[in-house]
C-alpha positions, 0 to 999 in steps of 0.5 A: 641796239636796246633802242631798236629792240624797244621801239619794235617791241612798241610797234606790233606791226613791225614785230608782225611783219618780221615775223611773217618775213622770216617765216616766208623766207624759211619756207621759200629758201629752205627746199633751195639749200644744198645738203651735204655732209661736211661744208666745203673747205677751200684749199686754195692751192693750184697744182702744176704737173708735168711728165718727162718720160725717161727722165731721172728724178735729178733730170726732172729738176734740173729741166722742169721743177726750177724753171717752174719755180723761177717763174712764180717766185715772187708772183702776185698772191702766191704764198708758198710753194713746194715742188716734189721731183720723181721718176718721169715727173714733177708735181708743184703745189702752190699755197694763195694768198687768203682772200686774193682771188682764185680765178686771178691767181690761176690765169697769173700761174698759167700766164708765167709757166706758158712763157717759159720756152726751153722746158725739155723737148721730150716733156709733156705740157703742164697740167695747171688745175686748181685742188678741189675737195670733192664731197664723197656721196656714194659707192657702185660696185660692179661686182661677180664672175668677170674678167677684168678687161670686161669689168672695166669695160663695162665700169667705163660705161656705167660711169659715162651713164652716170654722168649723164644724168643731171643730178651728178657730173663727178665720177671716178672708178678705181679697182682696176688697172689701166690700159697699157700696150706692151711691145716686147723686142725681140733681139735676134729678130731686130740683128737679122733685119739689121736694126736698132732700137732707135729705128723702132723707136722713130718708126712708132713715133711717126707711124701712130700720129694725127697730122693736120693737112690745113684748112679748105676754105670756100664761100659757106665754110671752112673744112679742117683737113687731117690725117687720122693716124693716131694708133689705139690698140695692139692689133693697130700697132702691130702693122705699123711699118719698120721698115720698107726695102726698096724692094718692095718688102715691108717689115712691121712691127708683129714680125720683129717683137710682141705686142701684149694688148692689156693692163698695167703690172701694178698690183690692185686687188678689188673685191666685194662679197667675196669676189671680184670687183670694180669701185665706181664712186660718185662725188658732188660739187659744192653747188650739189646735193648729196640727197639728190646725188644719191637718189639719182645714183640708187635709181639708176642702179635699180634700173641698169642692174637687171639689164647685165648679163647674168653672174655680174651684179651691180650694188650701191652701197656706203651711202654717205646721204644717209646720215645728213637725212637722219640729221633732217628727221632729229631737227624736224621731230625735234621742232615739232616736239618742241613747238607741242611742249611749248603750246601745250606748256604754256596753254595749262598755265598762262593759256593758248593765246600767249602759248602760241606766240611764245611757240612762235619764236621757234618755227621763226628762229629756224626760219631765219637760220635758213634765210642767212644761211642761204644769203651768206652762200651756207649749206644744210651739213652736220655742222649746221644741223646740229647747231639747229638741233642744240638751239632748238633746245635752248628755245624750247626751254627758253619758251617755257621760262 
């Protein structure tokens, strides 16, 4: 090593080239890299879940969570595993081999769970994704004298809106209930038509379905035929039909029980300044940038808040960008401080010619930071600015000395 140093300290046209290479690097990958404010982790974890409506947890077990577990007992590059059973659902987190590849291991998991072929008959098909940590960026409250249906309403909107913009693709709204349809029986209604539960149950099933009628082929093209059936909404449910008497009478399902077309009972409570809210958070990949997100995201506010209805307010706030931008202030403010202490340093006492290359070393430095860490696939967070911001000390006293 201390032979390559010298032979480039003997040959100024190296030294220089270098030089002007990091320079010019810094300058071209620098607007590149992503700024974030923590790097990513990998988890490397897959997940597996699966409902089973109806089930107990010892039902969901015994029918899901050891099929599941025989079938990736033992699989390439799965380390562990861990299955949590509850009430209508199982859920397996899988731990990768470090360094085993995640794509590979995804298909591997997928491939096993698709051939187990006597999971109950009544449990939805497995969900199998892979666990990502999303980077939180910053928060949208909808917020002001609104009902609930019309929060949520409106959330749903502005998230797809948000989304569209190519700045960002992850959002999530929380503060709000799910929908729900609730169809309460009535009893003394169902022992007058002489029906049971079951009569009811199997009438909701085949009165709210898609059903495919085939494909029509022809010379050009090919047309999928399909029976839209499918039910979305209290008023579409309550005219399914229970029963039809040869008679000609038809009973639906209004005349023998109540349909509450509204949310979920759990309790969630949302409020900012003081009044009724919806939280719509806006999130970022690893290939995007937070500085990015969060400008597209105020704009957006700035332009579509005016545009709702009077009373409902629209605020972006815990703006995590912010922090990662005052981090870039202190690195930048600290190089230029540096370089002007080093030159000027330098230029009282042993003058500008030497004071200039010296102070060199810190614009060259940075710059080269930047090229590896774009090179090895890095970001500009927390952690790597502060690095840079403690180096660039030690270079400016360095310089001096």
């Amino acid at each position: 090593m201390r032979s390559i140093l010298s032979k480039i300290y003997n040959h100024t046209v190296v030294a220089t080239m270098v030089t002007i290479f990091f320079c010019l690097a810094g300058v071209f990958v620098g607007p590149r890299l992503i700024r974030e404010g923590f790097p990513e982790i990998p988890v490397d974890t897959v997940l597996v879940e699966m409902t089973y409506r109806g089930a107990d947890p010892y039902e969901v077990e015994e029918g899901i969570a050891r099929k599941i577990e025989e079938a990736i007992d033992g699989l390439e590059g799965v380390k562990r595993y861990t299955t949590v059973s509850i009430q209508d659902r199982c859920r397996t987190a899988i731990e990768i081999k470090s360094g085993y590849p995640m794509p590979k291991a995804l298909d591997n998991i997928r491939n096993a769970i698709d051939a187990i072929s006597n999971f109950p008959r009544d449990a939805e098909k497995p969900i199998i994704s892979e666990i990502k940590i999303r980077g939180e960026v910053i928060f949208v409250a909808l917020w002001g004298d609104i009902t609930e249906r019309i929060a949520k309403e409106t959330a749903e909107q502005i998230k797809d809106e948000l989304q569209a913009l190519p700045e960002i693709s992850q959002v999530s709204i929380s503060g709000v209930r799910d929908y729900e349809i609730a169809i309460e029986l009535s009893e003394e209604k169902m022992r007058q038509w002489g029906l049971s539960f079951d009569d009811v149950s199997r009438a909701l099933q085949t009165g709210s379905v898609n059903l495919s009628g085939g494909t029509l082929r022809t010379k050009g093209e090919e047309i999928d035929i399909k029976a839209a059936g499918r039910k979305y909404t209290g008023e579409e449910f309550a005219k399914i039909v229970v029963v039809a008497k040869p008679t000609g009478e038809i009973i639906t399902l209004d005349q023998i029980a109540k349909i509450h077309d509204a949310f979920t009972e759990d309790d969630v409570i949302a409020r900012f300044n003081g009044q009724p809210a919806v939280m719509i958070g806006v999130f970022k990949t690893d290939v995007e940038d937070s500085i990015q997100v969060a400008r597209a995201t105020h704009k957006y506010v700035a332009d579509r808040a005016p545009t709702l209805p009077a009373g409902i307010h629209l605020t972006a706030w815990n703006d995590a960008s912010t922090q990662i931008e005052r981090q870039l202030e202190i690195l930048i403010g600290n190089g230029v401080q540096g370089l002007f202490l080093v030159i000027f340093t330098m230029w009282i006492f042993m003058g500008f010619r030497l004071s200039f290359w010296v102070a060199l070393g810190i614009p060259v430095a940075i710059s080269g930071a930047l090229t590896y860490l774009y090179l090895t696939g890095g970001s500009l967070n927390i952690m790597t600015l502060l690095g840079m911001i403690l180096v660039m000390g030690i270079l400016v006293d360095d310089g001096i000395v």
